[in-house]
C-alpha positions as a printed Julia matrix, in Angstrom:
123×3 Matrix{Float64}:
  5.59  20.81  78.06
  5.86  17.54  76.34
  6.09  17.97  72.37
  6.93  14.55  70.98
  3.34  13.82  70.42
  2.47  16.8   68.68
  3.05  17.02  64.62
  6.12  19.16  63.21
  4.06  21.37  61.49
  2.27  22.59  63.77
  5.35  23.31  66.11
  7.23  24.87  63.46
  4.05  27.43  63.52
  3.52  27.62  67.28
  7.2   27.79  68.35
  9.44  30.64  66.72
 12.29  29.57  65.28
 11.34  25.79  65.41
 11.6   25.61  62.09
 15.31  26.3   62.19
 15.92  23.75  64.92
 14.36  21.44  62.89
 15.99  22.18  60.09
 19.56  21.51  61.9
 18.5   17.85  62.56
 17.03  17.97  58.72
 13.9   17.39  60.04
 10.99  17.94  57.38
  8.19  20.16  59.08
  6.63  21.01  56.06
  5.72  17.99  53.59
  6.76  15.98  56.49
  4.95  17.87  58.7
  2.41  15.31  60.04
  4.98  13.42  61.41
  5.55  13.57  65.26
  8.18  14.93  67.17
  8.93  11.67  68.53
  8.63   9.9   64.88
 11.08  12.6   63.56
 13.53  12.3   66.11
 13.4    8.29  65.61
 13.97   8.49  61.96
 17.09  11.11  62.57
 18.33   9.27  65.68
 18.23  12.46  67.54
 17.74  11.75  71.63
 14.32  13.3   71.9
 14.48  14.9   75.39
 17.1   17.21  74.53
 15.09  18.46  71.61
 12.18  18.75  73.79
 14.44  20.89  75.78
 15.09  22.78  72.84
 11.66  23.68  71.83
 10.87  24.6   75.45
 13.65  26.85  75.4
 12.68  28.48  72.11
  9.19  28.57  73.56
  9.7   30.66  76.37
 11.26  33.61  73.83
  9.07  36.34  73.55
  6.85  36.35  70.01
  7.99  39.46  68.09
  4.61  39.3   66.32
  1.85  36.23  65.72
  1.96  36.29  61.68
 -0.74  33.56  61.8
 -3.04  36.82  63.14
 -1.57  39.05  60.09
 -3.87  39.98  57.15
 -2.46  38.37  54.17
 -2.1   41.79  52.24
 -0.11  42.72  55.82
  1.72  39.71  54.88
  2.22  40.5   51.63
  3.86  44.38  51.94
  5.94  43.1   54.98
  8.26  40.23  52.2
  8.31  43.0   49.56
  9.34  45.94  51.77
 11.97  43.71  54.13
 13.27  41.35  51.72
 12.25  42.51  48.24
 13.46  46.46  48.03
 16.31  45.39  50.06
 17.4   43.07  47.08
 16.33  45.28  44.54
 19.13  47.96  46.28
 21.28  45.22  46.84
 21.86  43.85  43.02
 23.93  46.67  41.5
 26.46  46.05  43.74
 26.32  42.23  43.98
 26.36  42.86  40.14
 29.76  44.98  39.76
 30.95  42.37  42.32
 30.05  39.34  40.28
 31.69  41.05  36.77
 34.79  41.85  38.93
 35.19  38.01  40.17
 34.79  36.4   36.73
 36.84  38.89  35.28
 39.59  38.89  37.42
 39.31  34.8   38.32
 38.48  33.86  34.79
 41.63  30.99  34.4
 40.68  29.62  37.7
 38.37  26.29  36.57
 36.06  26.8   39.82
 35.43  30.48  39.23
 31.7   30.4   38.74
 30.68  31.61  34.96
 27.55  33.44  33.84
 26.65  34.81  37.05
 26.9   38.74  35.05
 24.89  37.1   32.14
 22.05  36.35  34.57
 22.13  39.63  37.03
 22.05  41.61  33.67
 19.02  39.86  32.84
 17.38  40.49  36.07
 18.18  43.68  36.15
């Protein structure tokens, strides 16, 4: 299927993981997302038959699930039960582990500084 006519944002919703190819040739699919194929490959000098090939590849791949079909509320509980608890169970750790590396790399000048300062506040 030819894709260089069609507009990045709309690929980057009918293709999974188009959005990640096009973010490797920092291609904008989202404010940019009018744009063409064809135009965006232009502007990044990328050859535009082998990202054609690409998207036909990533095409074929089976859709896990069509989100555009979800209920937004389905939406919704799906980020804050995959990415949101997991977080929330993460940041204790990532916490200890950020008091341990600015207290043990404090003389080095690129050890990054206030990282416990903020975690404690989001906590």
């Amino acid at each position: 299927m030819a894709y260089r006519d069609q507009p990045l944002g709309e690929l980057a919703l009918s293709i999974p993981r188009a959005s990640a190819l096009f973010r490797q040739y920092d291609m904008d699919y989202c404010c940019g997302g009018k744009q063409t194929l064809a135009r965006a490959a232009a502007r990044h000098d990328v050859d535009i038959d082998i990202i054609e090939a690409q998207l036909a590849q990533l095409a074929e791949q089976p859709i896990e699930k069509d989100w555009r079909a979800v209920p937004l509320a389905d939406i919704i509980d799906h980020i804050v039960v995959r990415y949101h608890d997991r977080h929330r169970e993460q940041l204790p750790e990532l916490i200890l582990q950020a008091t341990k590396v600015e207290r043990v790399h404090a003389d080095k000048p690129n050890v990054p500084r206030g990282l416990t300062k903020l975690s404690h506040c989001a906590a």
